[in-house]
C-alpha positions as CSV (number, residue, x, y, z in Angstrom):
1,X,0.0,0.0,0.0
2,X,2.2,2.7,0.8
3,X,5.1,1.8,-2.1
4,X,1.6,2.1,-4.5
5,X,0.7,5.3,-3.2
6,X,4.1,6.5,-2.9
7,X,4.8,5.5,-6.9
8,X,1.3,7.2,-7.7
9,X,2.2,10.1,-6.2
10,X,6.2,10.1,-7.8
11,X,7.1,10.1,-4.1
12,X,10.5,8.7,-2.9
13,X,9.5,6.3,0.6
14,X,12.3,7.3,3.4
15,X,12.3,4.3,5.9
16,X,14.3,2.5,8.7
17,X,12.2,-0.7,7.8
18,X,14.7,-3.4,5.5
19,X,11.5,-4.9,4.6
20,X,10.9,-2.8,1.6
21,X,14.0,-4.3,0.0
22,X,12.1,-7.4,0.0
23,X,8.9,-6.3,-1.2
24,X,10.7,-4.3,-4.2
25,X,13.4,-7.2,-5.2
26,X,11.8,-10.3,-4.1
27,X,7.9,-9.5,-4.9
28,X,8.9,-7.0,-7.5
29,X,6.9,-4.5,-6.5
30,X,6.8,-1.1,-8.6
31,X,8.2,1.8,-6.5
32,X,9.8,5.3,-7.3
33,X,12.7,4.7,-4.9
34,X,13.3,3.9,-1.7
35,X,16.1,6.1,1.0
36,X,16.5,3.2,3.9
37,X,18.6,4.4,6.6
38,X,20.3,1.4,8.8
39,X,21.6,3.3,10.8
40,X,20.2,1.5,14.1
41,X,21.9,2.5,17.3
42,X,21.0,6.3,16.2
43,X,18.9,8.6,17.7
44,X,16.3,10.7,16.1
45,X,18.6,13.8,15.7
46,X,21.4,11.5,14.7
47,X,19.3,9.9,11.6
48,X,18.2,13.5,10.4
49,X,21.3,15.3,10.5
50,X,22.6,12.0,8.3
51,X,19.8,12.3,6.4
52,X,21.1,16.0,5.9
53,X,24.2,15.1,5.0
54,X,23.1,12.7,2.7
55,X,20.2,15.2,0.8
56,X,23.0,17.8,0.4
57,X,24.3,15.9,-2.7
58,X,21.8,13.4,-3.2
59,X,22.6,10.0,-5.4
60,X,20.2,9.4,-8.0
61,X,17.3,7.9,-5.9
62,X,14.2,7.3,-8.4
63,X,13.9,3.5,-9.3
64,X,16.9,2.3,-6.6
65,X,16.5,1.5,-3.3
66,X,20.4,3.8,-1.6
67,X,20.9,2.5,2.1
68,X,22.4,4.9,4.2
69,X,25.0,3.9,6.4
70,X,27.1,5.8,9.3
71,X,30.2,4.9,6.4
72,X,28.2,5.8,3.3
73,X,25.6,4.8,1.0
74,X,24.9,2.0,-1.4
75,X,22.6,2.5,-4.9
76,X,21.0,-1.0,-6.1
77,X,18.3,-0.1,-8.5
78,X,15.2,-1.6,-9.2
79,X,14.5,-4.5,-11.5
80,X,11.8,-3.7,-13.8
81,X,8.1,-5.1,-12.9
82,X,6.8,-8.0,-14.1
């Protein structure tokens, strides 16, 4: 439901849940993109001032799922939908 809406509305989802990366590559569900941040030991001001960082110079993030990391970020994109 909310990767549906979020590609209806050309929205990017922003998430801490690793989840999505199974819905997207193993179901092949259609998305715009995905931002995951594993960064788990963070605190909420932690994850947004990464989440700064990160936004400053985005990487490309339609049709990819990027994982943010405390060390940096990783681009997979999407397979294309059944």
């Amino acid at each position: 439901m909310v990767l549906a809406m979020a590609r209806r509305e050309r929205r990017i989802v922003l998430t801490n849940d690793k989840d999505f990366a199974e819905l997207v590559f193993a179901r092949r569900q259609a998305s715009s993109g995905v931002l995951l941040l594993r960064l788990r030991d963070w605190n909420a001001d932690q994850k947004a001032e990464r989440l700064l960082e990160v936004l400053s110079d985005p990487p490309e993030l339609r049709r990819a799922m990027v994982v943010v990391t405390s060390r940096g970020l990783r681009r997979r994109p999407f397979p294309e939908p059944d």
